[in-house]
C-alpha positions, 0 to 999 in steps of 0.5 A, a space after each residue: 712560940 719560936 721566932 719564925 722570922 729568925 728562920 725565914 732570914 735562915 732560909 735566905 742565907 742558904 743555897 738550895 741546889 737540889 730544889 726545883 729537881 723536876 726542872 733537871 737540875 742534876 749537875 749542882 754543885 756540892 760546895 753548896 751542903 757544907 756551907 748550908 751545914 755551916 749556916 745551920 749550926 751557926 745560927 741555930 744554938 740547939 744541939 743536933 741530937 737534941 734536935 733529933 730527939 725533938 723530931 723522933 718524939 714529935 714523928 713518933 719513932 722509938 728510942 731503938 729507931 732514934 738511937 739508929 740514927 747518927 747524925 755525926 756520922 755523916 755531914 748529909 745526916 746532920 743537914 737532913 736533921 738540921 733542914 728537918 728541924 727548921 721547917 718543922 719549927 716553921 709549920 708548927 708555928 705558922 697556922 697555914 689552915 687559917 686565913 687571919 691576917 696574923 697567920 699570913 705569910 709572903 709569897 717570898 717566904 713561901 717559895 722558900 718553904 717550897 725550895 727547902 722542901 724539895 732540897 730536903 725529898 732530895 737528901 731524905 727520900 731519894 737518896 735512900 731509895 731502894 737501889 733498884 730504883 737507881 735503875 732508873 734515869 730519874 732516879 740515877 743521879 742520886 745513887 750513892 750520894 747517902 748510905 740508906 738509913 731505914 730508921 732516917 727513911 721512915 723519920 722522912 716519910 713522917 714529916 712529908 706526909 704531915 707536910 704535904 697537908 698544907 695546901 698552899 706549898 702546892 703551888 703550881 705542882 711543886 710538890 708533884 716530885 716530892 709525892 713521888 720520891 715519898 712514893 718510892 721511900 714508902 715502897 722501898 721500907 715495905 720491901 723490908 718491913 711493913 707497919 701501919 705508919 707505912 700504910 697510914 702513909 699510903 692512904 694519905 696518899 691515895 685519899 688526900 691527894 690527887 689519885 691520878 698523880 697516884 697511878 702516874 708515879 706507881 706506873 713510873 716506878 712499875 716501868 723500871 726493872 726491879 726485883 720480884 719483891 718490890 715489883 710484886 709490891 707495886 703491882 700489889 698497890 696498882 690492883 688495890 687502888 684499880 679495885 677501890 672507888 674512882 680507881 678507873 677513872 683516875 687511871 685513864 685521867 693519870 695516862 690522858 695527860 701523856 702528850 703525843 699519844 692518839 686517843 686510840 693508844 691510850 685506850 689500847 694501853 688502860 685495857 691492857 692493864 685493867 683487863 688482864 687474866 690475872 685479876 681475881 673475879 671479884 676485881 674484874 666484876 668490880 673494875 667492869 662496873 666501874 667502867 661502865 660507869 665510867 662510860 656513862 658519865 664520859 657519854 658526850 666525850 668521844 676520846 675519853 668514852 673509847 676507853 671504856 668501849 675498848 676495856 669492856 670489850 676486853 673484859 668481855 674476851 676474857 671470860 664467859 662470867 665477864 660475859 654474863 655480867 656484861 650482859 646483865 649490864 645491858 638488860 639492865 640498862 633497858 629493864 625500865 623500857 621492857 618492865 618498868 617498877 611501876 605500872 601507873 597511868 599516866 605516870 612518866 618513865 622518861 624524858 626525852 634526855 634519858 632515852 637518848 643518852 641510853 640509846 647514845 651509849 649503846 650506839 657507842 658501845 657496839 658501832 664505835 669505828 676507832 676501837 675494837 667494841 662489843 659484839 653486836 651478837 648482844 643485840 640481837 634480843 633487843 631487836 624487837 625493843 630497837 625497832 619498836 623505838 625506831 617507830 615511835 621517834 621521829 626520823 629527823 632526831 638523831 636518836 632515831 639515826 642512832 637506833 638505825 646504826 644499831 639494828 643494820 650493824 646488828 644484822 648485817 654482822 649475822 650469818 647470810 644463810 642462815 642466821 639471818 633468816 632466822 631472825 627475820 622470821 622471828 621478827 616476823 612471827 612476832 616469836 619472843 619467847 625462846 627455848 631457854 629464858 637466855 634466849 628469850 627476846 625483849 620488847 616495849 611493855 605492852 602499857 609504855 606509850 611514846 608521845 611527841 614532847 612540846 619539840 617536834 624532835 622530842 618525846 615522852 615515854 609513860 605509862 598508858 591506860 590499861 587496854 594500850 598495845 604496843 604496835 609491832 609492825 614489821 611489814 612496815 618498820 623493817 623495810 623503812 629502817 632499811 630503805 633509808 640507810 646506805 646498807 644496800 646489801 644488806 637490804 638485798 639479803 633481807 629482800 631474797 630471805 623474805 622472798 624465800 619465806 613468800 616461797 615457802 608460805 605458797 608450798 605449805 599445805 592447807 587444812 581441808 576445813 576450819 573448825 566453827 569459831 563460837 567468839 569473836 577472839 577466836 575468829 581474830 586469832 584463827 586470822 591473824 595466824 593463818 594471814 598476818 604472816 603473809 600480810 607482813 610479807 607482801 607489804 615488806 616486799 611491795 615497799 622494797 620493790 621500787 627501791 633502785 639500789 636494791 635493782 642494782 644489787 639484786 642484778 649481781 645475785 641472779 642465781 640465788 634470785 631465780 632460784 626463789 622465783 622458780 620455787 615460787 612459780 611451782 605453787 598452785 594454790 589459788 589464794 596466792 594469785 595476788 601474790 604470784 601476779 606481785 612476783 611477775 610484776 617484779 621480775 618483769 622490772 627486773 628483766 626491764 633494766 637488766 641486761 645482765 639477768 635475762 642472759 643469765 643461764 638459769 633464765 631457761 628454767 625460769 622460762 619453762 616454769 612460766 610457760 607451765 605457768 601459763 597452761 594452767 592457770 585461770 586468772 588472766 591477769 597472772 596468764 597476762 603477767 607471765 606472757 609480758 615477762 616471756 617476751 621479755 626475755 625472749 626478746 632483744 634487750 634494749 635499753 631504755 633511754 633513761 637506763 642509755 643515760 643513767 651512767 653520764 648523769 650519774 657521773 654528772 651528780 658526783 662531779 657536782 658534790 661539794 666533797 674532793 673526793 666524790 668530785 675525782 671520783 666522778 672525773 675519772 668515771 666521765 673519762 671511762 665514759 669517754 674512752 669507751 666511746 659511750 654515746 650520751 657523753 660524746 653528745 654532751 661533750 660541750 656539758 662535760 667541758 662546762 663541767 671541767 672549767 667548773 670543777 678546774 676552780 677547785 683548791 685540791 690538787 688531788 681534784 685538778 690534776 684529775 680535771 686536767 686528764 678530762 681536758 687530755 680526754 675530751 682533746 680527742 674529742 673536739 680539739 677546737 673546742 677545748 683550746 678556745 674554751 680554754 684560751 678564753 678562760 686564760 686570757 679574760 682579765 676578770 678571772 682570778 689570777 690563780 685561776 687563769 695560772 692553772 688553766 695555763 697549766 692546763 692548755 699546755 698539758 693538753 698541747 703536750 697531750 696533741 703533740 706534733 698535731 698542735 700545729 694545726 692550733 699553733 695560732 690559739 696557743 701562741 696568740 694566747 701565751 704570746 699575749 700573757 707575755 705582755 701583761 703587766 701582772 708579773 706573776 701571770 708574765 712569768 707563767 705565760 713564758 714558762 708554758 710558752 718555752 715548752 710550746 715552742 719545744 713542741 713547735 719548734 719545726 715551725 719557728 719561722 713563722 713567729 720567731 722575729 715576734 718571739 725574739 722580740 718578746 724575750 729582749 723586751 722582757 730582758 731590757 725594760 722587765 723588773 720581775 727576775 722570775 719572768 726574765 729567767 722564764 724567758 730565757 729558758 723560752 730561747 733554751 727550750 727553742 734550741 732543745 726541739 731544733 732538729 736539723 740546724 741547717 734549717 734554722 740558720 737564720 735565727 742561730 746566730 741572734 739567739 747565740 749573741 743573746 745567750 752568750 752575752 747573758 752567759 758572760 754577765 757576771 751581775 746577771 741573776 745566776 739562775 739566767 746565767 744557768 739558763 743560757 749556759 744550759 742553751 749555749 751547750 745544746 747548741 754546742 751539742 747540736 753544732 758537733 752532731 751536725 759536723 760529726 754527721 756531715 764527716 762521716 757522709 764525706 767520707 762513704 761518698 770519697 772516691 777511690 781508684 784501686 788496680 787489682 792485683 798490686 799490693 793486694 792484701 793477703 786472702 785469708 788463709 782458711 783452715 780446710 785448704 783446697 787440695 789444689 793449693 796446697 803446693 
């Protein structure tokens, strides 16, 4: 047994340049290598080739490989082969497998070990890389630092594949770098000659190792622009390991490490590997299970999940088999629901879990919003089975959410004209079986009963007695389910296809007699075929009636709308009176909130038809109907007082959300409101100024500013008003101070919206700025002479009657005031107070302490330089003006100057003109 000791007192001795490789160290020195070279020879007596020889019996390559190697002839070789031998006496004679005491090791000596590793991957592997490999900038460094020696190469990856099963020189991914190098050693001797000790190496690799490390250093090496063979190589190992176990989930877990990149790029980037045309179809039905498979265990991770929505999706384009196979995917996932194994009483088929991951997975698959997910088209034969679900669970659990996005997602995904009647009629007639077993649709087993669990949310899917239907209402459930949702226009659709049906169920022809019905089943078959349908239509349509949004939607559909309702009006069999009175009775709730479908052209039709109606029809009730719908169209349309108030208070219980958004949006429909002079909100204006000072506490910006505009808005309105509310609001102590600085904000953009007309409200908004600039709050100080420099802008006409006040505001401030941002906002209040002078004849009383006062803070060289810029900045406005005034006062000298003139002395000479008179030629 050799003396590890000695070797480990080696170790120290020398100086490791090349390890730690992964930190970029590219720039050691090269003094380094003979003096390791040195320190090799020197204390370790054996020779080098019997060194060599040791390593190629232990590693197992021939005496034709060994006698390719020459360890003289370079000194790199000679301390590849000296550094070689050294850690291999080391981890041979140290059990690191074991956790005896006597085979333990320092930490000290095991960062040495991880240091000499690492300096050797560097001299043996990526040293005699491939050279197209130096294309790239990892791999740069290394060129021409050794003449690759294959035999040296292959000695190399023998030792690092035994030397990387010892787990502890993993420490902190140390040997990360050394597996890549190893990588691209294997890859580069493939190029020239494959062996099983190659391939050994490789599923060392794969098995042993992480496999995300894996696919991460094999897409390294694949970004480099290599030659076809060694491309072709790596390609070839990337399809291999995508189509073995785990082989897309170590590939989405190999790219998810990348910082910076969003969830969506990554799961856009892994679909374009994995789903590509050039996979055999054995590989894509293979990578398709795994996916899914993927998908499932990933159910509850949102991020990782769309990477398998967006893969199958992919897989799904490429081809029609990929499709059948998803398809069978599917069918399979809800075969124990449609045709469960065991059909045994009382026996549980699910828990409550298992539904809701199944339906969760589909919810993701088909209405994902950040990926591109299956076609809802998929759908459509489990309508029946999804609805039927929907029934059984409870509303509030969100599985039953999640059912309903799917079935809205799935029609309204269909074509409105005629895809989508023809769904719903099959899902009315209860129409299963198809032309084609593809076509056939799915529903829950007749014998599957949902039960209430122990939890209200919950259920309990088993197996009933033998004599168990399944209920298929959809009269009842299809209307629910899309009441419920926020799809209104879908539910407007489905409302006009199952109107047309009503239609066509009122033109079809009856049988003259029925034939005699000798049991009892018959009778109840005979009835469900002749009346169920039209039972399921009339109470779908009679809960759809009352919904409001579905009013609003059908009132921009009006052609298509009269056009079912005269068709229905031609029909004159006597059974449906009921429901011809069902109809009336619609649209006259129709005509009532609805200005724009009386005045509609096809109204004029429509009237005919009910005045035809009226003629010839015996039941007074449709007689009564059709006369109350007549007037009302014939009529003047007057709105009612709920439909004259429907807009302000609709834009009151946005306003009143919680969300930013909804509240701006509420602001700006009650400042349309007010510029179209609607009459509910002017009467309510007091409201909407209770609801402004509400909303103005808001932290979004977005929010105020709209805030501020309905306080412009409403200043045309009731401008006393809105100046003492707000005033009063800037003025109470007890508010915030954020609060009272916005509502400063917001008086003086209302000041500025009023203009010149301000004056008449001078007293309120000088009285209000003129007290902030007393209060003892700097903040609030400050911001009060901010508004009140621009006020006095405004106001500057009316100086006179405020300025002594003024003045002595802003000295106050100048002498006794601490806070530098009030004292600069008053000097700008004397900037601002010259800049809406217009005539200075008419202020001359004021001109000159206002210029003392700016000229001796101008001249102040320790004043704060942002004052100094402030008085500069008024001192040459009144330059400005001074010059204007004199310059005008010149020029009107000037046309009044006297001139006294005797005609005919030292006159100019006339201008001669090109067509003389003839008289004045001589």
């Amino acid at each position: 047994m050799a003396n590890t000791a000695k070797y480990f007192a080696l170790l120290e001795c020398l100086k490791f340049d090349r390890a730690l490789a992964n930190k970029g160290n590219t720039s050691a020195s090269q003094s380094s290598l003979p003096n390791n070279l040195l320190l090799l020879h020197k204390y370790e007596k054996m020779e080098l080739n019997e060194q060599l020889h040791k390593l190629c019996l232990v590693y197992q390559l021939s005496p034709e490989q060994e006698s390719s190697i020459d360890p003289g002839k370079s000194p790199t070789v000679a301390y590849i082969v000296r550094l070689q031998h050294v850690l291999h006496v080391i981890t041979k004679n140290i059990n690191f497998h074991s956790d005896a005491k006597e085979d333990l090791i320092s930490v000290a000596h095991l960062k040495l070990c991880i240091k000499a590793t690492q300096e050797l991957s560097y001299y043996t592997l990526r040293c005699q890389l491939h050279e197209d490999f130096y294309k790239s900038p990892i791999f740069q460094e290394a060129k021409g630092k050794l003449l690759a020696n294959p035999c040296l190469l292959l000695l190399g990856i023998q030792f690092f594949v035994d030397l990387l099963q010892i787990r502890q020189f993993h420490l902190a991914n140390s040997m990360e770098q050394v597996q890549r190098d190893l990588l691209a050693g294997i890859m580069s001797l493939r190029v020239l000659e494959d062996s099983p000790k190659l391939e050994a190496a490789i599923s060392y690799l794969w098995e042993k190792e992480l496999k995300a490390d894996y696919f991460r250093h094999i897409l390294l090496l694949k970004a480099t622009p290599l030659c076809q063979a060694l491309a072709e190589a790596l390609h070839q190992q990337l399809l291999e390991k995508l189509n073995s176990p785990q082989g897309f989930v170590s590939l989405v877990d190999a790219l998810q490490q990348t910082p910076n990149v969003s969830a969506t790029r990554h799961a856009e980037i892994i679909a374009g590997i994995v789903a590509r045309k050039g996979f055999s179809q054995q590989t894509q039905g293979k990578m398709i299970v795994q996916v899914w498979e993927y998908c499932v265990f990933y159910l509850q991770d949102a991020d990782k999940l769309c990477v398998g929505v967006l893969s199958l999706r992919r897989f799904y384009d490429l081809n029609e088999r990929n499709k059948r196979q998803i398809e069978d995917i599917i069918r399979t996932h809800w075969e124990t629901l449609i045709n469960p194994e065991d059909v045994i009483s009382g026996l549980i088929l699910m828990e409550n879990q298992e539904l809701c991951n199944r339906i969760l997975i589909c919810q993701h698959l088909f209405c994902s919003s950040s990926v591109a997910c299956l076609p809802s088209k998929l759908l459509v034969p489990y309508l029946p089975l999804l609805l039927q679900l929907y029934d059984c669970l409870p509303l509030e659990a969100p599985a039953a959410s999640q059912l309903s996005n799917l079935i809205t997602r799935c029609l309204d995904n269909r074509e409105r004209e005629n895809e989508l009647p023809e769904i719903l009629l099959r899902l009315f007639k209860w129409q299963m079986n198809g032309e084609m077993e593809s076509h056939h649709w799915h529903t829950l087993h007749p014998r599957i009963l949902i039960i209430p669990g122990q939890d209200s949310l919950k259920v309990q899917i088993k197996v009933a007695h033998q004599d168990h239907q399944v209920a298929h209402d959809m009269g009842r459930i299809l209307p629910g389910l899309l009441l419920s949702s926020f799809h209104h226009s879908l539910t407007c659709n489905v409302f006009l296809a199952l109107l047309r049906f009503m239609g066509n169920q009122l033109s079809e022809e009856q049988d003259g007699g029925v034939d005699l019905l000798s049991q009892e089943s018959e009778l109840k078959d005979f009835l469900h075929s002749k009346y169920q349908l039209k039972l399921d239509l009339l109470i779908a349509l009679n809960q759809m009636v009352a919904h409001q949004p579905l009013r609003t939607h059908l009132a921009t559909q009006t052609k298509e709308l009269l056009i079912i309702l005269q068709d229905l009006m031609q029909s004159k069999r006597g059974y449906n009176d009921h429901i011809l009175l069902i109809i009336l009775n619609l649209l006259e709730e129709l005509l009532e909130g609805s200005e724009e479908l009386r005045l509609s052209d096809g109204t004029k039709d429509l009237q005919e038809k009910l005045r035809k109606l009226s003629r010839e029809t015996r039941n007074q009730q449709i007689l009564n109907s059709a006369q109350s719908v007549l007037s009302k169209i014939q009529a003047a349309w007057r709105p009612t007082k709920a439909l004259q108030t429907k807009h302000f208070h609709e834009a009151r219980a946005i306003i009143e959300k919680d969300q930013y958004h909804l509240q701006a949006y509420g602001i700006q429909l009650l400042i349309d409101l007010m510029q179209k002079k609607d009459p509910v909100t002017l009467s309510q204006a007091h409201t909407v100024i209770a609801l402004a000072l509400t909303t103005l506490k808001s932290k979004e910006s977005y929010v105020f500013l709209n805030c501020v505009r309905l306080f412009v808005q409403l200043v045309h309105v009731m401008e006393a008003e809105v100046l003492d509310k707000l005033s009063d609001e800037y003025l109470s102590d007890t508010a915030p101070l954020d609060r009272r600085l916005v509502v400063g904000e917001a008086i003086l953009k209302v000041a500025q919206e009023l203009g010149p007309l301000c004056y008449r409200y001078k007293a309120v908004l000088l009285n209000c700025f003129m007290h902030g600039a007393r209060s003892l709050l700097d903040e609030f100080r400050m911001s009060a002479f901010a508004n009140l420099a621009q006020l006095c802008r405004l106001l500057a006409y009316q100086v006179q009657n405020f300025f002594q006040e003024l003045l002595h505001l802003v000295n106050s401030e100048l002498t006794s005031g601490h806070y530098v941002p009030a004292k600069r906002a008053a000097v700008l209040v004397l900037a601002e107070l010259l800049n809406g002078m217009d005539n200075l004849l008419d202020y001359q009383e004021m001109l000159l302490p206002i210029y003392r006062l700016l000229r001796a803070i101008e001249a102040e060289e320790f004043c704060d330089p942002q004052m100094r810029q402030h008085a500069a900045n008024g001192l040459q406005i009144l330059n400005e003006k001074c010059r204007l005034l004199i310059q005008t006062s010149l020029e009107e000298q000037q046309s009044l100057q006297k001139q006294i003139k005797v005609l005919g002395i030292k006159d100019e000479d006339p201008i001669k003109r090109k067509n003389t008179h003839i008289l004045e030629l001589n």
